[in-house]
Structures are given as structure tokens and as C-alpha cells.
One Martini backbone bead per residue (centre of mass of N, CA, C, O) as a GRO file, in nm:
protein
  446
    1UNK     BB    1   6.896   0.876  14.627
    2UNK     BB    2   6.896   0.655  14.386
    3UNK     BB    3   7.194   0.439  14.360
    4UNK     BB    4   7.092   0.198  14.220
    5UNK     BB    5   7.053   0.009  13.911
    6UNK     BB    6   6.852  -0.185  13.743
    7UNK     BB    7   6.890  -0.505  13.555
    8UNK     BB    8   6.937  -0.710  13.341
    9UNK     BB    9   7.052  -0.989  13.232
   10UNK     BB   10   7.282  -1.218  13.143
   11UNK     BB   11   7.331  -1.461  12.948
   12UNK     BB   12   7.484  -1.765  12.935
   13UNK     BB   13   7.513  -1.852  12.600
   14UNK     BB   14   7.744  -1.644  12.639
   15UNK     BB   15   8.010  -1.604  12.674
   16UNK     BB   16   8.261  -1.464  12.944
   17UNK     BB   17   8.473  -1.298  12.788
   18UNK     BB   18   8.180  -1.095  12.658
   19UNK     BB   19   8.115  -0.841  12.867
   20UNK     BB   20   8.189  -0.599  12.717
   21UNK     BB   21   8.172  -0.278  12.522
   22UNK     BB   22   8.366  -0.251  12.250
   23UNK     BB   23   8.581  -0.252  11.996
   24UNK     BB   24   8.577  -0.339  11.668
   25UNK     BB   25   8.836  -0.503  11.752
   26UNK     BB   26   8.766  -0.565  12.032
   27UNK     BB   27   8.897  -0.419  12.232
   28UNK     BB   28   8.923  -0.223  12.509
   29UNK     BB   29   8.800   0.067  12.656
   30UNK     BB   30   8.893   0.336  12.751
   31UNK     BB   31   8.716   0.553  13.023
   32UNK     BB   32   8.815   0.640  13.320
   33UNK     BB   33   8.824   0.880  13.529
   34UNK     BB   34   8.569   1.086  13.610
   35UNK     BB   35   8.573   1.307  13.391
   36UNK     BB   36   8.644   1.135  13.173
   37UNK     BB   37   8.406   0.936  13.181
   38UNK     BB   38   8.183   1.130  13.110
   39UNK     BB   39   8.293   1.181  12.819
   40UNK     BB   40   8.224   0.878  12.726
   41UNK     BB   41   7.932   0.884  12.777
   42UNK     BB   42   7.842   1.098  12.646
   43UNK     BB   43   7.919   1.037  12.337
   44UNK     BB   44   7.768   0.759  12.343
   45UNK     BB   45   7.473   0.958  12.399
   46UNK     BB   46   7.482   1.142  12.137
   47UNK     BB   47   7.638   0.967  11.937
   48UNK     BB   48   7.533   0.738  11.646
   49UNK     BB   49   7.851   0.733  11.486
   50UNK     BB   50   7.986   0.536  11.718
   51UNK     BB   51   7.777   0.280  11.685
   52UNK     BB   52   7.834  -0.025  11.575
   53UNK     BB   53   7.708  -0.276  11.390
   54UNK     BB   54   7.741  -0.635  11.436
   55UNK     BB   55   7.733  -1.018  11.412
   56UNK     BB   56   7.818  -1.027  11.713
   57UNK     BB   57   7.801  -1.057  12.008
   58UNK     BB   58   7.595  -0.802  12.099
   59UNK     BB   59   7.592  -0.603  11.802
   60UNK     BB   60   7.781  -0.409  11.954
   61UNK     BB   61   8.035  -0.124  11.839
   62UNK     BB   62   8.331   0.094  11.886
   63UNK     BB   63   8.473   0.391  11.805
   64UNK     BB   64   8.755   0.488  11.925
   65UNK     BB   65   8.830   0.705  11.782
   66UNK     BB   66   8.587   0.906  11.792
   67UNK     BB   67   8.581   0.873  12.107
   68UNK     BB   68   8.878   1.053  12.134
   69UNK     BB   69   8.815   1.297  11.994
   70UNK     BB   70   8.577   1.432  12.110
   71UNK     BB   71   8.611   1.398  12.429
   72UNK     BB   72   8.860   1.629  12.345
   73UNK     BB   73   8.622   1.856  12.322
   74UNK     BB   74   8.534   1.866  12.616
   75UNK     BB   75   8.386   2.125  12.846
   76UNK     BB   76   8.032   2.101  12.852
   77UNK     BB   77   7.775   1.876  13.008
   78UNK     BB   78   7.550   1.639  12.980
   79UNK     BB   79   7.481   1.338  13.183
   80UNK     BB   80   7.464   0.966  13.213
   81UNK     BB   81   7.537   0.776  13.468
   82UNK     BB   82   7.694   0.493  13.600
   83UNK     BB   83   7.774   0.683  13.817
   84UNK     BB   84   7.850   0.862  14.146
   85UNK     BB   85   7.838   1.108  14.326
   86UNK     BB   86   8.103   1.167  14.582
   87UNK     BB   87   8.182   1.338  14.915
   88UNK     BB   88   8.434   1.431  15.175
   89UNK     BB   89   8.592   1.133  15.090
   90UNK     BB   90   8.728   0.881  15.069
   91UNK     BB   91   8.708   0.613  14.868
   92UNK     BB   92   8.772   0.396  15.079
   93UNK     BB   93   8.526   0.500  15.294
   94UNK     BB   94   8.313   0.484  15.127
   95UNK     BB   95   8.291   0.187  15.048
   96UNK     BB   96   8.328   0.044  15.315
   97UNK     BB   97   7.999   0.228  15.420
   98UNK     BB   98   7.856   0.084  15.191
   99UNK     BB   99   7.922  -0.255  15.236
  100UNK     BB  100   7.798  -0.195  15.532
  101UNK     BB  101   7.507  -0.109  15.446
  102UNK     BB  102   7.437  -0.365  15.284
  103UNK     BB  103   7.520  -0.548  15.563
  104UNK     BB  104   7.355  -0.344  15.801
  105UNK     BB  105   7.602  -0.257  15.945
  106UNK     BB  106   7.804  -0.190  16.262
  107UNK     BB  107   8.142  -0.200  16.108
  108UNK     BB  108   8.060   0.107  16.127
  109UNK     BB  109   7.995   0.455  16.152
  110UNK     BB  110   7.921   0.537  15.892
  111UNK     BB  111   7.662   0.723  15.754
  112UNK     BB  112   7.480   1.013  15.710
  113UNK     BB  113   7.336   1.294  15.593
  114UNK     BB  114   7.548   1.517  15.739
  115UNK     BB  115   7.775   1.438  15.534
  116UNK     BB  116   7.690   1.455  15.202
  117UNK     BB  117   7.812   1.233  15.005
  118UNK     BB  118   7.619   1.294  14.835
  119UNK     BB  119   7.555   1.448  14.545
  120UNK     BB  120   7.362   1.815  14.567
  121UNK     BB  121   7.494   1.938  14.321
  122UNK     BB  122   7.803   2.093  14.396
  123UNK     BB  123   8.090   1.968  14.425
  124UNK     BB  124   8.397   1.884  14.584
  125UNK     BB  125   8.657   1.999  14.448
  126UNK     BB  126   8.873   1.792  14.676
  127UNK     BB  127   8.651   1.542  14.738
  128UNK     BB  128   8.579   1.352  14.463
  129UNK     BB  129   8.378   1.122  14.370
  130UNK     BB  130   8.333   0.825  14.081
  131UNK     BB  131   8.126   0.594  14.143
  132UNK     BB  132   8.108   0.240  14.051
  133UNK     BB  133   7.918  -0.060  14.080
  134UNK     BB  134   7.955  -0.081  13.771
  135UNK     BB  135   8.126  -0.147  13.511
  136UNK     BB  136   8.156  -0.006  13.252
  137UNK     BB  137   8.042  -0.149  12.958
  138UNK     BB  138   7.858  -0.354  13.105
  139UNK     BB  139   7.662  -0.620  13.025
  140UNK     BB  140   7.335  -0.484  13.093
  141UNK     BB  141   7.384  -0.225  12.982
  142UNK     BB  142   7.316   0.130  12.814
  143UNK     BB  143   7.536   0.335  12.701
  144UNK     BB  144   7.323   0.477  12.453
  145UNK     BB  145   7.145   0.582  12.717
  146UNK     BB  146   6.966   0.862  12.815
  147UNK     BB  147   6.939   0.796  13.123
  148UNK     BB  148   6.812   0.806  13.446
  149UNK     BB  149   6.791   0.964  13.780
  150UNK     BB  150   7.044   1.097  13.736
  151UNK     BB  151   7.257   1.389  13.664
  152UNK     BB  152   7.526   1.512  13.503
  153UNK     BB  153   7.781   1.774  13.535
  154UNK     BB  154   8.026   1.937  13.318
  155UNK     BB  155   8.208   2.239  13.430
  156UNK     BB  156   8.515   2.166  13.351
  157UNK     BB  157   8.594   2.124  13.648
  158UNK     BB  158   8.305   2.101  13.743
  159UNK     BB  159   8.061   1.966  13.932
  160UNK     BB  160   7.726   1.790  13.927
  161UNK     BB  161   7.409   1.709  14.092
  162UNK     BB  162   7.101   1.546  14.003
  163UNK     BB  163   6.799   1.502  14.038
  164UNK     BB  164   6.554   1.381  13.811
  165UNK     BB  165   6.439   1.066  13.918
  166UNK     BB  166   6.250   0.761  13.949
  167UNK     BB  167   6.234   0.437  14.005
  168UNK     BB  168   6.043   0.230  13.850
  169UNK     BB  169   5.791  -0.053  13.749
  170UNK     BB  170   5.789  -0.194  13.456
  171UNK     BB  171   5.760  -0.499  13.331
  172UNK     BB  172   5.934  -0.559  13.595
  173UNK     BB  173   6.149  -0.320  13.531
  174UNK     BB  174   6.364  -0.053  13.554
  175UNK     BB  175   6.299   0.309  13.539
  176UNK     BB  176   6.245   0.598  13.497
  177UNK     BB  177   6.056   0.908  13.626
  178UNK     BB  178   5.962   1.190  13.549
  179UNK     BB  179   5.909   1.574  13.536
  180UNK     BB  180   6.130   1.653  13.263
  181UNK     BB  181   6.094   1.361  13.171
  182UNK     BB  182   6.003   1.149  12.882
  183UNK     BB  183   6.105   0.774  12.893
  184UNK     BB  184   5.926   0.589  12.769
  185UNK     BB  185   6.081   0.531  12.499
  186UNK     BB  186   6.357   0.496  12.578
  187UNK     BB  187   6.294   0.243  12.763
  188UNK     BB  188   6.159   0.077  12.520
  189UNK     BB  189   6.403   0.017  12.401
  190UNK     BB  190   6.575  -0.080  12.543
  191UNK     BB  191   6.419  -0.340  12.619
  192UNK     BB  192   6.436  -0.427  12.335
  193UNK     BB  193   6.758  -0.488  12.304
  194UNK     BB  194   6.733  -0.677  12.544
  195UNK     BB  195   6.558  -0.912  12.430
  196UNK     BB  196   6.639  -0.939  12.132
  197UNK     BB  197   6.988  -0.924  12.202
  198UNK     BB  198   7.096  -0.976  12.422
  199UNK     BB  199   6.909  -1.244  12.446
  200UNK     BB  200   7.009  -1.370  12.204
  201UNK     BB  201   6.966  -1.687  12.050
  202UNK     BB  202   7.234  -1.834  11.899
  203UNK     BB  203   7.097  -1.966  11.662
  204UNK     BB  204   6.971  -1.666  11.581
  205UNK     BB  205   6.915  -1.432  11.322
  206UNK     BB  206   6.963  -1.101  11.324
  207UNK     BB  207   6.861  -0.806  11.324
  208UNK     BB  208   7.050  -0.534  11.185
  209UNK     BB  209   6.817  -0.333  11.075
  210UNK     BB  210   6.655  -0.319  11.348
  211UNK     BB  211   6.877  -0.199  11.481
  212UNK     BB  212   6.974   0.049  11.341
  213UNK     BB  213   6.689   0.176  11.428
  214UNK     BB  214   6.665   0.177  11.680
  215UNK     BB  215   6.920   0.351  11.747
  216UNK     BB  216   6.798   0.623  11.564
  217UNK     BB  217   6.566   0.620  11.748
  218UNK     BB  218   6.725   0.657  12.052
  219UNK     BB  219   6.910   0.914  11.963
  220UNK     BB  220   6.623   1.118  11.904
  221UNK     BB  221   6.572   1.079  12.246
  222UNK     BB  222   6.843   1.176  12.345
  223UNK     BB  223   6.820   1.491  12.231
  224UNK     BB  224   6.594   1.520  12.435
  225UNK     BB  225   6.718   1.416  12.720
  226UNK     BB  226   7.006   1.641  12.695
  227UNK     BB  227   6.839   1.896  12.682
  228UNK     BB  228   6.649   1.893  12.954
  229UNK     BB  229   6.917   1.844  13.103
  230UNK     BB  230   7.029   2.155  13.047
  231UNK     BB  231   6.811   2.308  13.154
  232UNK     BB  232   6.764   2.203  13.434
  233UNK     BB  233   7.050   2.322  13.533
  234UNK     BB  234   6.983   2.614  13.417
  235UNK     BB  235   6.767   2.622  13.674
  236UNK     BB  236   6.941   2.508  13.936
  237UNK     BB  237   7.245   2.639  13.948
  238UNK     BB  238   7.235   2.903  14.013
  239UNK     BB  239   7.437   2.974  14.311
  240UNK     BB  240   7.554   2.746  14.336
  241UNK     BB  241   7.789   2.560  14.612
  242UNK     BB  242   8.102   2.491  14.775
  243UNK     BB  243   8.268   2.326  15.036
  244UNK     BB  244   8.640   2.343  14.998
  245UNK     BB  245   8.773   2.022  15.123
  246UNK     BB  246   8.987   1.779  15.254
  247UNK     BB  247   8.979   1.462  15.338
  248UNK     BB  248   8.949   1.311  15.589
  249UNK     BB  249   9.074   1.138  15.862
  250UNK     BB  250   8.956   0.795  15.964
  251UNK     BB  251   8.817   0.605  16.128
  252UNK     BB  252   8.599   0.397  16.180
  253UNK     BB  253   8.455   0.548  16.419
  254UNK     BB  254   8.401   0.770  16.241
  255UNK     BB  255   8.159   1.065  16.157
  256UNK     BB  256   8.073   1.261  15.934
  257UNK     BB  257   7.994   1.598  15.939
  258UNK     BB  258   7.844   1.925  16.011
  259UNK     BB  259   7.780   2.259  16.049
  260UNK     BB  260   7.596   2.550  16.014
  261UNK     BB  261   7.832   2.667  15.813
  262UNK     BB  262   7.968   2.376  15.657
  263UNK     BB  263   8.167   2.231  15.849
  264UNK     BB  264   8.367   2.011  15.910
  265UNK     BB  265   8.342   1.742  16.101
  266UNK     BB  266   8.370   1.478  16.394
  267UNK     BB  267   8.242   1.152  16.508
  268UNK     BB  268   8.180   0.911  16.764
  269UNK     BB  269   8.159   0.593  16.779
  270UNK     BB  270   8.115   0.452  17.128
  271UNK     BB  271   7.972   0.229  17.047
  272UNK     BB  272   8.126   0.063  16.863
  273UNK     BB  273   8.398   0.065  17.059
  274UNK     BB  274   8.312  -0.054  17.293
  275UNK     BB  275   8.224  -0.333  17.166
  276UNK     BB  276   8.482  -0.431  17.054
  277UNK     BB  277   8.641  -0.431  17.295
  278UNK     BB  278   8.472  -0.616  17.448
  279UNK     BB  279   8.547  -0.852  17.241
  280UNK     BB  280   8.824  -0.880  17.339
  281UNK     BB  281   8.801  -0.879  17.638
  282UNK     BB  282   8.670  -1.156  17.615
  283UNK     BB  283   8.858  -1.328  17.520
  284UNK     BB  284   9.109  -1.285  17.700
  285UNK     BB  285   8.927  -1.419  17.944
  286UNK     BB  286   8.928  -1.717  17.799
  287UNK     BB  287   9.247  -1.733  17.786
  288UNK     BB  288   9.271  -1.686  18.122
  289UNK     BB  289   9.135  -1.912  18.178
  290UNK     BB  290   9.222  -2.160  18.036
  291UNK     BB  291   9.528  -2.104  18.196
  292UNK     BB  292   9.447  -1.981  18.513
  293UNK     BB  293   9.488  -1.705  18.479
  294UNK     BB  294   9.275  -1.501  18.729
  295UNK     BB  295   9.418  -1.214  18.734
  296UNK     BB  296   9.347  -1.170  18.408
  297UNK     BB  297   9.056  -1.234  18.384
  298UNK     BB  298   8.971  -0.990  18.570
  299UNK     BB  299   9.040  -0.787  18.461
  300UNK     BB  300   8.921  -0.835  18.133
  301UNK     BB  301   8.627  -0.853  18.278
  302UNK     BB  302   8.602  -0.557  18.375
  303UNK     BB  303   8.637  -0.410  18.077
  304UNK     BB  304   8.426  -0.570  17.945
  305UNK     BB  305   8.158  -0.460  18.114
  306UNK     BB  306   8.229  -0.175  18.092
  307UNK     BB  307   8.212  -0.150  17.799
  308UNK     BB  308   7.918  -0.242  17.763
  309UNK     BB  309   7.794  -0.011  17.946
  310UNK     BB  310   7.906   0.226  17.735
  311UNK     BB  311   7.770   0.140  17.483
  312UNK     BB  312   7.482   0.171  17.593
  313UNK     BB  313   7.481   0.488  17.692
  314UNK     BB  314   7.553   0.551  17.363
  315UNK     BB  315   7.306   0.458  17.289
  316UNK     BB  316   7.107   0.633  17.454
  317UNK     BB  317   7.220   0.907  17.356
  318UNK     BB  318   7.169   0.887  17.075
  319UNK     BB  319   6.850   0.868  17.070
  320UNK     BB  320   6.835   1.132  17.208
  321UNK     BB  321   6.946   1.320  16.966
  322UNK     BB  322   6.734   1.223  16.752
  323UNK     BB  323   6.484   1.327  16.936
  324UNK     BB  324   6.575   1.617  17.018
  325UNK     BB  325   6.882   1.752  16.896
  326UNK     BB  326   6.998   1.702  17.181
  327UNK     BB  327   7.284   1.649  17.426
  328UNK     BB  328   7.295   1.490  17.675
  329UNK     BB  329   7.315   1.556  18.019
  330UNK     BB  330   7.370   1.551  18.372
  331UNK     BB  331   7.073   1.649  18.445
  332UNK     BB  332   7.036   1.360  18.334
  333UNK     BB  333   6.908   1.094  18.529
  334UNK     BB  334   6.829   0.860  18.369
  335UNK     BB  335   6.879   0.558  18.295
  336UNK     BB  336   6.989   0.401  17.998
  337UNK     BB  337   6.712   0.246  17.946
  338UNK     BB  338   6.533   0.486  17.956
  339UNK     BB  339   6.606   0.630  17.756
  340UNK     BB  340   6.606   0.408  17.517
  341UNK     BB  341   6.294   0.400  17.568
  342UNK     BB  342   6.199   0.705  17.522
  343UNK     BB  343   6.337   0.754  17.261
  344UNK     BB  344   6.213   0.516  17.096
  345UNK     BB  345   5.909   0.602  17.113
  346UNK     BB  346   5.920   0.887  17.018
  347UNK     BB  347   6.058   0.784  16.687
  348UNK     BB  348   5.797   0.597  16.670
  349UNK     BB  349   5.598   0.767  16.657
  350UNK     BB  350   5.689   0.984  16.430
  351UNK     BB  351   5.594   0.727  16.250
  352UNK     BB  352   5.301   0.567  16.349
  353UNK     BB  353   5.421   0.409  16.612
  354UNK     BB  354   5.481   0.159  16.797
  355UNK     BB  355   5.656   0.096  17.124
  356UNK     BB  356   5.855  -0.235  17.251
  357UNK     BB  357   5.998  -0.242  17.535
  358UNK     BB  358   6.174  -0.264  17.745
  359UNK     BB  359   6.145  -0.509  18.043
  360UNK     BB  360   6.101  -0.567  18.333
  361UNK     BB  361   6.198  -0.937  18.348
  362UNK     BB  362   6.344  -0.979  18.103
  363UNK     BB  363   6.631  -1.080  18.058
  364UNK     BB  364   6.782  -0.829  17.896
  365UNK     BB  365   6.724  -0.616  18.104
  366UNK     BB  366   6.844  -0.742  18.331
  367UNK     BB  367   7.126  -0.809  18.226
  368UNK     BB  368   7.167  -0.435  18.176
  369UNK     BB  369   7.107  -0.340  18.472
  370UNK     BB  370   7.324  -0.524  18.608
  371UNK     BB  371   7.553  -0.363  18.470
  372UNK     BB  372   7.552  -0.111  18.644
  373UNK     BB  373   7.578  -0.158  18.884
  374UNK     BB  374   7.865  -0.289  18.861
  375UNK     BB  375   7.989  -0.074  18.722
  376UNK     BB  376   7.985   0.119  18.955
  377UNK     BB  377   8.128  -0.026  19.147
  378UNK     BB  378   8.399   0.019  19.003
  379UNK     BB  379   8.343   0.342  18.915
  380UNK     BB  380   8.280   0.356  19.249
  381UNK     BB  381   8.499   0.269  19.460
  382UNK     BB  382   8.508  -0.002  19.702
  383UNK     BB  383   8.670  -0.203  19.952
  384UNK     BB  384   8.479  -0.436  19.998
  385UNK     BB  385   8.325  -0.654  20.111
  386UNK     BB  386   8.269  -0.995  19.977
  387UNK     BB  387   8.103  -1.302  19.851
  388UNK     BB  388   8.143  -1.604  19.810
  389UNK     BB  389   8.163  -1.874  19.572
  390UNK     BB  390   8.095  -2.173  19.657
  391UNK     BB  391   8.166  -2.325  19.352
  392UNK     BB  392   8.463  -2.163  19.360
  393UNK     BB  393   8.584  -1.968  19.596
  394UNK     BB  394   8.515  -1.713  19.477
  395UNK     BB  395   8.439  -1.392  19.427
  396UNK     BB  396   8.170  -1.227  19.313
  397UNK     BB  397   8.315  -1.081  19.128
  398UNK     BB  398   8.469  -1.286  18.938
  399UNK     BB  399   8.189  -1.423  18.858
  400UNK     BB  400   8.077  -1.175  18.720
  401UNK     BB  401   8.343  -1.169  18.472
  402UNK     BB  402   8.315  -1.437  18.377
  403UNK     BB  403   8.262  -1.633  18.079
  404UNK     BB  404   7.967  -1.648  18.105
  405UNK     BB  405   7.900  -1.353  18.160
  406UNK     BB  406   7.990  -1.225  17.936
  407UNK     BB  407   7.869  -1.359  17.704
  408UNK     BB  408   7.561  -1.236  17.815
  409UNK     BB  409   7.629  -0.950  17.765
  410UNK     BB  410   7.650  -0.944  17.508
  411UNK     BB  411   7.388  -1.084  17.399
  412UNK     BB  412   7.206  -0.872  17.533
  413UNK     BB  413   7.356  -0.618  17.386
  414UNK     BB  414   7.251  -0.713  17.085
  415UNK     BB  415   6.941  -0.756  17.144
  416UNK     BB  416   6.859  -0.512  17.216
  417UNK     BB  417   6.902  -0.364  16.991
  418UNK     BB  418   6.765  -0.528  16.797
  419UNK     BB  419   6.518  -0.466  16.904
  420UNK     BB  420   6.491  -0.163  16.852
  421UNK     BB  421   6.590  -0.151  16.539
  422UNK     BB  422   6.392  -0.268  16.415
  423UNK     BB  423   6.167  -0.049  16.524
  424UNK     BB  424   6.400   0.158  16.347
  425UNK     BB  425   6.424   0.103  16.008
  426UNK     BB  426   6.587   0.407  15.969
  427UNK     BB  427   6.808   0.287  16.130
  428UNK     BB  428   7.125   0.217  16.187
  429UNK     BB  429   7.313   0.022  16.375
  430UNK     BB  430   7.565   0.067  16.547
  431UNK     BB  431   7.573  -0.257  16.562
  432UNK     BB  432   7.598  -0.554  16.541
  433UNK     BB  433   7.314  -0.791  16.533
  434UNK     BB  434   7.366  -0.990  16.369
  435UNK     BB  435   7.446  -1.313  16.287
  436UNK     BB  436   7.728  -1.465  16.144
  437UNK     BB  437   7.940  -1.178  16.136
  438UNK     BB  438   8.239  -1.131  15.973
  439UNK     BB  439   8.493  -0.835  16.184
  440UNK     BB  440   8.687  -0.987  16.402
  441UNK     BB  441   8.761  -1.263  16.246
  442UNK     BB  442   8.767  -1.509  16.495
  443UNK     BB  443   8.605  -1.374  16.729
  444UNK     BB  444   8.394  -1.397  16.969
  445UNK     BB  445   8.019  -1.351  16.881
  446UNK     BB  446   7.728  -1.354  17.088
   0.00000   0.00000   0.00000
């Protein structure tokens, strides 16, 4: 589903305290939640007898009676709707998720296909918002324009979503393009008032009567695809149904999944929470570095190191999983850089490319190899003796997790993936990848 709708610019030249679409006193719309707002759009887009013509910017507005009048006596209808249903997480998980995808992914678990949060099809009637990109009812958008990609049913209580049509690119604009209804001519009108009113010339007089046939003809387009939309409802809904749960608690770590019989399930992203870790414990390196306390430095250069190994591991058994369907066990023997070397292989052929492996002899590839023997060492510990560090008189353990070598691991532990999926950009990476990216507050991310 494409979930975004381009549209106008808003022209700089009128107020901009006059963003949204008013009742004919000015005062503002109330809207509502969910069903209300549906209920508010539809009828928008159904009467030509709500929206009055008047002579200032932006030249429509609404008659605010009858529309809570007709509104309060709706109770099965399609619309096309300036939100998206989504569903089976909380509102502010979906926010949170949808924010971190336009920003790249990688400060949380992301979202999945497999989580089914947009609606396609019967919502989850225990667990659904109506998402909203922009406020309704906002200058640049056509809330008496009946058309869309996506349309809404409201059947009672229960709600539906349908793929309706694609969004394609006409004289530079967005567009709907369906074979279920030709927008051509509605998308035209709609272009048309966009250019003559919503951005008309402040010094110029308004043809007002060339709105009110505008609005006419739009009126008329409107009831051929609300019917259509309505046709179409009844020929795919029949069936359709929903398993209905409340939205579960996740950390940011979690990422919502469903079993083959549509129960809901839990995943954690365990390359994300190891690479956290790991930049904590860099942190604090760092602190007890600067402090000379060499004791704490040692531990929690130990646990950022391990964090590191941990992180590549986790992401190399991921790619392990969408490669073949299932989760590597202990009698995968292959090292984690194999892993995620043969999974991305694998993963770019299936789309008719080439993928251009990790390799020894990189710096990257050499210093994710060496985090491996040293994680061994420790997590398979036998207490041998180790040699001095002549620079510094200290052990070669401690010289191994100090301030510069962790800052090394982190930073090569970042290009890797980014090398990776870069060349998978179907996938969302685990980890932030992006340099300059605040989403651990002040600490430093190499």
C-alpha cells in the first residue's frame, strides 16, 4: 500500500493562519477519532450541499450543521480517507516505527510485513487507528475529492481497507489510477481548483461561479466512484475476517510477527539491543578511562567488545532467516562473517544482482574477524598468561578493549552492515547505519 499522497504546495501569499478548511463563521471543523472522522469525510465527499463558495481564500467552506447532522445517521459507507488504518500495535508504536522508517530504520525494531499492520482487508477491531500523515481538513489537500489509493469501509463497528488503486505521476502531480474507476476527470477538476483557487494571485478576482460548476461537476464524479467503491467492497469482502487482539507491550527492541494460524507472536531484535549495549559500554570506557580507573575500564570494555560480537552474530543469523526460511542452529558451523556473507549472496541473486562480499584483507572484515577470536577468549575463558603491552606496561587483554580499539569496533561494526544492506535495499538495516544520527542522546556513535 502506498501510504503517503503528494499534493500542492500551499502558496506563501494568504495568512498562514488560514491552514485548514472552516466552517462558513471560520471557526474550525471538529473532526474526530476513527469512526467521527470517517463519517466526517464521507459526507464531504458525498454532498455538494456542505461546501459553500465564499469570496475569501481559500473560497470553500463548510456548512458545519448539516454536517453533523448527516454524520450522526451514517452507519455503513465507503470512503477515501486522508488516514490509513493501521492495526495490532499501539498508536504510539506505529508513530514511533513509521518515524524511524522515513528516518532509515535501525533506533528500533522496525515493522515487518509479517506484523500486518496496515490494514488490508477486516481490521483488528480490539487494536486499530485511523494514522493520519497530515491533519485533515488541511490547505493542499481536496477533502471534497472522492478519490484515493486506498478506500475505507465502515460497516457498524467493524472497519475494512482496500488496496483500490496506484499512485502514478501526471503534468508533474500525484494521481490515483485504478481499474476499478477512471479519476481521470476527478483528478482533473481537483488539479484545476488547485491551480486557479487554492494558489490564486492575492490581487485577483475569483471567478466564483466557475467554482460552484467546478464543485458540480466534481459532485458528479464523486457518485461514480463512492459507487464503485461500494461495488467493489461487495465483491471482496464477503469472508474476510480478522483476528481480533489487544495490542501487545513492546520495548523498542520487539518486533511484532504473527504464527501460521495468525496468533500473534513476539521477535526481538537482538542486533539492535547488543549494538546499544555496546555503545554504553563504550561510553562508559571512555568515563572510566579519562578517570584512570583501569579496573572499571577493563570490565566494560570486556562487555562492549562482547556487545559487538554479539550484535554481527545476530545480524548474520538474521540474513541466515530470510535467506532460507529458518533459523540457523549449533550445527551451522560456518563463522558469523560466512553466515552474513553467503545469506547476502544469496538474498542479492534472488533479485538479479551481484553481491560484493566482505573480505579478508579489508580493514572492516579484518576487525570483525579479530572481535570473534577475542570473544572466544573471553567467553571461553582458561586463565593464561597473556603478554605486556610495551607502550603502556599493561596486558594486551586490557590494550585489546581500550578507548581506541572499541571506538574501531563500533565504527567497523556500523560499515559493515552498511555495506551489506546497502546492497540489500529491500531490507531495513538492524542498526543505524547513517553517520550524524542522535537517537542515544549525547553519546558518542562511531
Amino acid at each position: 500500500m502506498n501510504v503517503f499522497r503528494g499534493g500542492p504546495k500551499i502558496s506563501a501569499r494568504h495568512p498562514t493562519e488560514m491552514y485548514l478548511f472552516t466552517a462558513i463563521d471560520g471557526s474550525p471543523i471538529s473532526v474526530g477519532n476513527d469512526i467521527d472522522q470517517l463519517k466526517v469525510e464521507h459526507i464531504l465527499q458525498r454532498d455538494r450541499d456542505v461546501w459553500v463558495v465564499k469570496p475569501e481564500h481559500p473560497f470553500l467552506a463548510i456548512n458545519a450543521q448539516l454536517l453533523r447532522e448527516r454524520a450522526a445517521r451514517l452507519t455503513r459507507f465507503p470512503v477515501f480517507s486522508s488516514g490509513h488504518l493501521f492495526q495490532n500495535l499501539k498508536h504510539g508504536d506505529i508513530a514511533a516505527r513509521i518515524i524511524a522508517g522515513l528516518a532509515g530504520g535501525g533506533v528500533n525494531a522496525g515493522l515487518e510485513p509479517a506484523s500486518r499492520v496496515i490494514v488490508a482487508g477486516r481490521a483488528n477491531a480490539n487494536a486499530r487507528t485511523l494514522f493520519n500523515f497530515n491533519e485533515p481538513l488541511v490547505l493542499g489537500t481536496t477533502p471534497w475529492c472522492a478519490e484515493g489509493t486506498h478506500l475505507i469501509y465502515v460497516d457498524g463497528n467493524d472497519l475494512f481497507q482496500h488496496e483500490f488503486a496506484d499512485l502514478v505521476t501526471v503534468r508533474t502531480l500525484s494521481r490515483p489510477n485504478s481499474v476499478h474507476f477512471d479519476f481521470t476527470a476527478l483528478a482533473d477538476l481537483r488539479d484545476r481548483y488547485n491551480a486557479e483557487y487554492l494558489n490564486h494571485p492575492k490581487d485577483v478576482e475569483p471567478n466564483l461561479d466557475a467554482l460552484r460548476h467546478l464543485l458540480d461537476k466534481t459532485f458528479a464524479q464523486n457518485a461514480l466512484s463512492l459507487a464503485a467503491a461500494e461495488a467493489f467492497h461487495a465483491l471482496v469482502s464477503p469472508g474476510m475476517g480478522s483476528i481480533d487482539y489487544h495490542a501487545p507491550v513492546l520495548t523498542k527492541y520487539d518486533r511484532l510477527t504473527h504464527d501460521t494460524a495468525g496468533q500473534p507472536k513476539i521477535e526481538v531484535s537482538f542486533a539492535l539491543l547488543h549494538y546499544e549495549t555496546a555503545i554504553t559500554e563504550f561510553d562508559a570506557v571512555k568515563r572510566h578511562r579519562a578517570s584512570k580507573n583501569l579496573d572499571d575500564a577493563l570490565r566494560h570494555g570486556v562487555s562492549c567488545l562482547v556487545a559487538v560480537a554479539a550484535c554481527i552474530e545476530a545480524i548474520a543469523n538474521r540474513l541466515v532467516f530470510l535467506q532460507t526460511g529458518a533459523h540457523p542452529t549449533y550445527k551451522d558451523r560456518r563463522q558469523p562473517l560466512d553466515k552474513l556473507n553467503d545469506a547476502a549472496v544469496a538474498l542479492v541473486a534472488a533479485r538479479g544482482g551481484t553481491y560484493v562480499p566482505l573480505a579478508a584483507g579489508d580493514p572492516t572484515y579484518d576487525t570483525l574477524d579479530s572481535i570473534r577470536v577475542i570473544r572466544n577468549n573471553f567467553m571461553h575463558a582458561k586463565e593464561l598468561e597473556t603478554d605486556i603491552d610495551v607502550s603502556t606496561s599493561a596486558s594486551v587483554t586490557l590494550t585489546s578493549v581500550d578507548e581506541s580499539h572499541c571506538r574501531s569496533y563500533l565504527r567497523q561494526l556500523r560499515l559493515a552492515v552498511d555495506h551489506v544492506f546497502s546492497q540489500l535495499p529491500h531490507l531495513v538495516p538492524p542498526i543505524v547505519t547513517r553517520a550524524n544520527v542522535v537517537w542515544m542522546g549525547n553519546l558518542e556513535v562511531p
